[in-house]
C-alpha positions as CSV (number, residue, x, y, z in Angstrom):
1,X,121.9,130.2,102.2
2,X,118.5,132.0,102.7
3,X,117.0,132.1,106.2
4,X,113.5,131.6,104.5
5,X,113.1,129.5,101.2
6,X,111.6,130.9,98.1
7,X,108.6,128.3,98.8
8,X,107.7,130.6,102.1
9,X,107.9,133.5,100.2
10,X,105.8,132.2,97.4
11,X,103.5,130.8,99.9
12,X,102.9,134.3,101.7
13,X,102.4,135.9,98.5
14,X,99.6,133.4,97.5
15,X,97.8,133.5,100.5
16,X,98.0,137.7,100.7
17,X,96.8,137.3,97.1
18,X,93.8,135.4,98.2
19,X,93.4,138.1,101.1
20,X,93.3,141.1,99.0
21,X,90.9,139.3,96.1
22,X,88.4,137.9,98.1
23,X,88.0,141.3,99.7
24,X,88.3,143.7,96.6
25,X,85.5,141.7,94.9
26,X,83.2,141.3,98.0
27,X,83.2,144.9,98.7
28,X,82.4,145.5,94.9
29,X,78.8,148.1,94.6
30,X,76.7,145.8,92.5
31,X,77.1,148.6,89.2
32,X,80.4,148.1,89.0
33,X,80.4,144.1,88.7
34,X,79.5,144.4,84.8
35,X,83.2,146.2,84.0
36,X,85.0,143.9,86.8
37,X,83.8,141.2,84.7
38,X,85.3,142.4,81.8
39,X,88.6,143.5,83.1
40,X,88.9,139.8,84.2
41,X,88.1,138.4,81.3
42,X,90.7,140.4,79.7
43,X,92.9,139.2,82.0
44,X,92.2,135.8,81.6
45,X,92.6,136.3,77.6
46,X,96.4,137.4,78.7
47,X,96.8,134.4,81.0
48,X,95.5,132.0,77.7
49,X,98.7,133.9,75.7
50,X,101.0,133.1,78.6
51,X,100.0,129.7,79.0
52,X,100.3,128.8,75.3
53,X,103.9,130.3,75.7
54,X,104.7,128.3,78.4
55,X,103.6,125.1,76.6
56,X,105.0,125.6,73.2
57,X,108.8,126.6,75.2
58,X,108.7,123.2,77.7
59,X,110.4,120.4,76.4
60,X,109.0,117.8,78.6
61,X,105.7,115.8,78.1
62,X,104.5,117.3,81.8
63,X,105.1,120.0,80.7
64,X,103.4,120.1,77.7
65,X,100.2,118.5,79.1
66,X,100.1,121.4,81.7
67,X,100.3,123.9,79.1
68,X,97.7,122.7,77.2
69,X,95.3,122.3,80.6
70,X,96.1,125.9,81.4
71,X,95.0,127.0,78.2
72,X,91.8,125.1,78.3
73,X,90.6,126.2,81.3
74,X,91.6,129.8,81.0
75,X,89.7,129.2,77.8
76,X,86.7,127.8,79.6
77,X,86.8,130.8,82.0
78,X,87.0,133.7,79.5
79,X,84.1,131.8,77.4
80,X,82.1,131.7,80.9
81,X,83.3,135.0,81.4
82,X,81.5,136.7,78.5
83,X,78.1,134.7,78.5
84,X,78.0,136.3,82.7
85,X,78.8,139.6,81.1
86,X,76.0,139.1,78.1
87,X,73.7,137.8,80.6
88,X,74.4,141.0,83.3
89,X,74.1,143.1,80.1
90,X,70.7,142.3,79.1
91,X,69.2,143.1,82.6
92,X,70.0,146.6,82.1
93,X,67.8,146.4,79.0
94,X,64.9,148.0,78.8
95,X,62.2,145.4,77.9
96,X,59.6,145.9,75.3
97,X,56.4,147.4,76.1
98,X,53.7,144.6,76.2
99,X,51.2,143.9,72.8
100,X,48.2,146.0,73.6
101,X,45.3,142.9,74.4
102,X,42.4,142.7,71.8
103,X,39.3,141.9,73.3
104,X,36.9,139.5,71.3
């Protein structure tokens, strides 16, 4: 019998997780927020394959219905994802050089 239960263990791994993320993207230089965006949203495409793995292998109805939320919201985040990415895109742009005014 383990002196600690997996639950502890688990438990310390989340919260180190949410440790190390908050201060990895905090202390990311504003240039490089464009390909952290994409990186996550490839990893959120991953996390939609996973997830529909997990619900077509589970045999209960719980089971099922969190599959299927886990794949709608990873869904919803990559979606999100790519319209920031688009949007962070087009600043870089370089707009279009104003109509030259006619005078009357």
């Amino acid at each position: 019998m383990d002196m600690i239960s997996d639950g502890i263990y688990n438990l310390i791994i989340f919260v180190l997780a949410i440790y190390v993320g908050y201060h990895v993207v905090w202390n990311v230089t504003p240039a490089l927020h464009t390909p952290l965006m994409a990186v996550t949203n490839a990893i959120s495409a991953i996390v939609i394959v996973g997830a529909m793995l997990a619900a077509a292998l589970t045999v209960t109805p719980l089971g099922k219905a969190m599959g299927t939320l886990a794949v709608a919201l990873a869904a919803v985040n990559v979606f999100g994802g790519f319209l920031v990415t688009r949007r962070m895109l087009e600043m870089f742009k370089k707009k279009a050089p104003k109509a030259a005014v006619e005078k009357h």
